[in-house]
C-alpha positions in Angstrom: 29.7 -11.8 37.0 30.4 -12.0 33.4 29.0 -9.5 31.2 26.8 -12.0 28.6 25.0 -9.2 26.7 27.0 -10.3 23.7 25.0 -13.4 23.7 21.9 -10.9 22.8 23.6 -9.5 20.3 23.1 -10.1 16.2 26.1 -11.7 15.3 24.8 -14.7 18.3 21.6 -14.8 16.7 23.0 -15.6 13.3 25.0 -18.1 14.7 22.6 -19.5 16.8 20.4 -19.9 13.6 23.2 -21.6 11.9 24.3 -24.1 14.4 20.3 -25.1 14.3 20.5 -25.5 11.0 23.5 -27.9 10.8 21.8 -29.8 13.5 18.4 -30.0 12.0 19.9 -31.1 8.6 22.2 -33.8 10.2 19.7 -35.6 12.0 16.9 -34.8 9.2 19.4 -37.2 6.6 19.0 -40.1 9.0 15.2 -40.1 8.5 13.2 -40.2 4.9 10.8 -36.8 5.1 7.0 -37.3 5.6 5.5 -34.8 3.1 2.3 -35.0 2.8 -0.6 -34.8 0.4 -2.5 -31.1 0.0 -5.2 -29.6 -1.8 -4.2 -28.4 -5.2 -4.2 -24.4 -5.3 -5.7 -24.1 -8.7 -8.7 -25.0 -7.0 -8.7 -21.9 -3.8 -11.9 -21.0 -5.0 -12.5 -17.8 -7.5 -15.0 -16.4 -4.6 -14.4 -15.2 -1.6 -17.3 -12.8 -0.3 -17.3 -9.6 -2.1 -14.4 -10.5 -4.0 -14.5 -12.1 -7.7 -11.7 -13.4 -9.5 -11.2 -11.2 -12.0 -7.8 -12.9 -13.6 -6.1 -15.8 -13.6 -2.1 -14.8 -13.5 0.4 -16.8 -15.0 4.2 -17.5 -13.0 7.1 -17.1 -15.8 9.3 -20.1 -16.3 12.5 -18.2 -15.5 10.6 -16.7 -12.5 9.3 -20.8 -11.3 13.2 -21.5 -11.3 14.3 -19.1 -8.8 11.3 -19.5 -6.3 11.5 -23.5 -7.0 8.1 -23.8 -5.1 6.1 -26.7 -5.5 2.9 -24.8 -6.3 2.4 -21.3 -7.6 -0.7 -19.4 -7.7 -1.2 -15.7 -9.0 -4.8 -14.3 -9.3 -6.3 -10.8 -9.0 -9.7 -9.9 -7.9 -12.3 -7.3 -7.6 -14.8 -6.7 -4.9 -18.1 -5.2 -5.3 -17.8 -3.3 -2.1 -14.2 -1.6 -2.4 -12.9 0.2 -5.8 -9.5 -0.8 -5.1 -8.9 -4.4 -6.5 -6.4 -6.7 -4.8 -3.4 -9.5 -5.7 -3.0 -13.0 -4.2 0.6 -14.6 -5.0 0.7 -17.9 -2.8 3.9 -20.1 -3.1 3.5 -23.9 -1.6 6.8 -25.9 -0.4 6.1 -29.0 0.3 9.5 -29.5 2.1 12.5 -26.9 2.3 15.7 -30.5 2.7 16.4 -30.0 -1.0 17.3 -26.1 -0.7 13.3 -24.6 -1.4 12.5 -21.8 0.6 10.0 -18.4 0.4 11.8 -15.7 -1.3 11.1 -12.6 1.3 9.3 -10.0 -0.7 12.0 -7.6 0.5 14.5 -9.2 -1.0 12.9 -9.3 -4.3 10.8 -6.3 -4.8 13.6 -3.5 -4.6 14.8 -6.3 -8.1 12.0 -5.3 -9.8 12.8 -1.7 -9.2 10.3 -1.0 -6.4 11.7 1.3 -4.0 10.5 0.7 -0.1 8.8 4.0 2.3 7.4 1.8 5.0 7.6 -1.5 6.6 6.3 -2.6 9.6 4.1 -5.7 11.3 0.4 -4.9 11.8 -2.4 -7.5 13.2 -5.0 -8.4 11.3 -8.5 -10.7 13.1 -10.0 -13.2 11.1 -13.3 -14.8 11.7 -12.9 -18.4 13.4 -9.5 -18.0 14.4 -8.6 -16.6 18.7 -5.5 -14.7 17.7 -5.1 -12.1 15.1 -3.0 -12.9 12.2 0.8 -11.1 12.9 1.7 -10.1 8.9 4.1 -7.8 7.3 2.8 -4.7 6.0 5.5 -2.8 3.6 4.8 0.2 1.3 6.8 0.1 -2.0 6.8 3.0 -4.9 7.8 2.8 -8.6 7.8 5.8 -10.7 4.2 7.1 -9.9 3.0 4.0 -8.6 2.2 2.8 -4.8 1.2 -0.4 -3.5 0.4 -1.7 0.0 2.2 -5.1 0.2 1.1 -7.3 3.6 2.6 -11.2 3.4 3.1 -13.6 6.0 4.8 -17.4 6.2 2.5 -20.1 6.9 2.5 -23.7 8.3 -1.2 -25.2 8.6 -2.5 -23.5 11.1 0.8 -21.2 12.4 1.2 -17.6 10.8 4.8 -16.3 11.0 5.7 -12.4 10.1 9.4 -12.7 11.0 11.7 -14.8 8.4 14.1 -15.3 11.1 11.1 -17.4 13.3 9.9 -18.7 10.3 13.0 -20.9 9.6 13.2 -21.7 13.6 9.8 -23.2 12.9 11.3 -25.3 9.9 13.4 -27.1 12.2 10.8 -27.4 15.3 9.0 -29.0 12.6 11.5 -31.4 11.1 13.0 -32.6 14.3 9.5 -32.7 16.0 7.0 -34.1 13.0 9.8 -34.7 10.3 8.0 -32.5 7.8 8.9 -28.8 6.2 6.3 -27.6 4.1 5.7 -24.5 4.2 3.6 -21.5 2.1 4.6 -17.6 2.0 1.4 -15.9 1.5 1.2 -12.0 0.0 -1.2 -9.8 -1.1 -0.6 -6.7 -2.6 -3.4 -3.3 -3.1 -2.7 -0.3 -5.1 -2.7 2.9 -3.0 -4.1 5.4 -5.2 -3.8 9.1 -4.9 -1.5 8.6 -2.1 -4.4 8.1 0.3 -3.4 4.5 2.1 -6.2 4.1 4.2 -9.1 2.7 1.4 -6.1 -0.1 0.5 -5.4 -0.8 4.7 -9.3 -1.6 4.4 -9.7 -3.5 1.0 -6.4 -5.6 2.0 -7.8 -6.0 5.6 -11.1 -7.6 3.6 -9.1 -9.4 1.3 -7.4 -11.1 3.9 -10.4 -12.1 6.4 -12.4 -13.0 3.2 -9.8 -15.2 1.7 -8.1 -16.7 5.1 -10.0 -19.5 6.0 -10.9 -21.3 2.4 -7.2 -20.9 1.2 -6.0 -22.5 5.1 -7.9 -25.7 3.2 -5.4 -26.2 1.3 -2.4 -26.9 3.4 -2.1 -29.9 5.1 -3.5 -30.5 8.3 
């Protein structure tokens, strides 16, 4: 018998992903895109539980032209019941055919000069929903600063850790439904005095407070 391990291998994955690709975006020319109609992000409400929106962030032009998302939304909030406030950054595609995509925080953190300690995948349950929510969970330090980083790719209902699923999932969905929007989701805590565990918590909250209003605004 042949030995077919290298099939398992990387370098077959890559390819694998690539061949996909080229078929996806072959057969998605010969059909115009359904892309359709979502709830503006500037209105993800400025409440969620404990947590109050305590400022409304603003997405630099130069900054808009490199993530070429359709929507943009930057906020941070405070909570009444943790003293560690939290970050949302949500970017909306409303299809990937034209060359949009999420930027992977991992890829564009270590820019900014943010140096990477820990990165992993952790589960997170969130009320109305049977599974827990796989996300990313990556620890990143700059000069004297920490910060807990958890983010996730989304399709409606379908939350992807893995970037390497996520885009399998972009052409499921355009050979399948002929549509490829698509949101990367982060949030980001400080860790103060190098003691993670109140910023696992307040970003836990964050999430399970803020999961099911901001799932209203992609489509169904």
């Amino acid at each position: 018998m042949h030995n077919l391990s290298f099939l398992r291998g990387p370098v077959a994955k890559m390819l694998t992903v690539v061949l996909l690709l080229q078929v996806a975006i072959v057969y998605g020319f010969t059909r115009t895109e359904v892309i359709p109609q979502n709830r503006p992000l500037s209105e993800v409400p400025t409440q969620f539980n404990s947590w109050t929106l305590r400022e409304e962030g603003v997405v630099e032009k130069e900054v808009q032209d490199v993530l070429k998302a359709d929507e943009l939304l930057t906020r941070s909030y405070a909570s009444t019941e943790h003293r560690i406030g939290a970050h949302l950054f949500v970017a909306y595609f409303r299809t990937q055919r034209a060359g949009q995509a999420p930027h992977s925080p991992k890829n564009c953190l270590p820019g900014s000069g943010w140096v990477p300690s820990l990165s992993d995948t952790v589960h997170v349950p969130v009320p109305g929903r049977a599974e827990p929510l796989e996300v990313n969970r990556y620890v990143v330090g700059k000069g004297d600063q920490k910060s807990l980083v958890m983010y996730w790719y989304q399709s409606r209902d379908r939350v992807v850790a893995s970037e390497y699923k996520a885009k399998f999932y972009v052409i499921a969905d355009a050979l399948r439904y002929n549509r490829t929007d698509t949101a990367l989701v982060r949030v980001v805590v400080p860790i103060v005095d190098n003691d993670m565990e109140p910023s696992v918590k307040a970003a836990q909250d964050f999430i399970q407070s803020f999961y099911a209003p901001l799932r209203k605004h992609f489509p169904a």
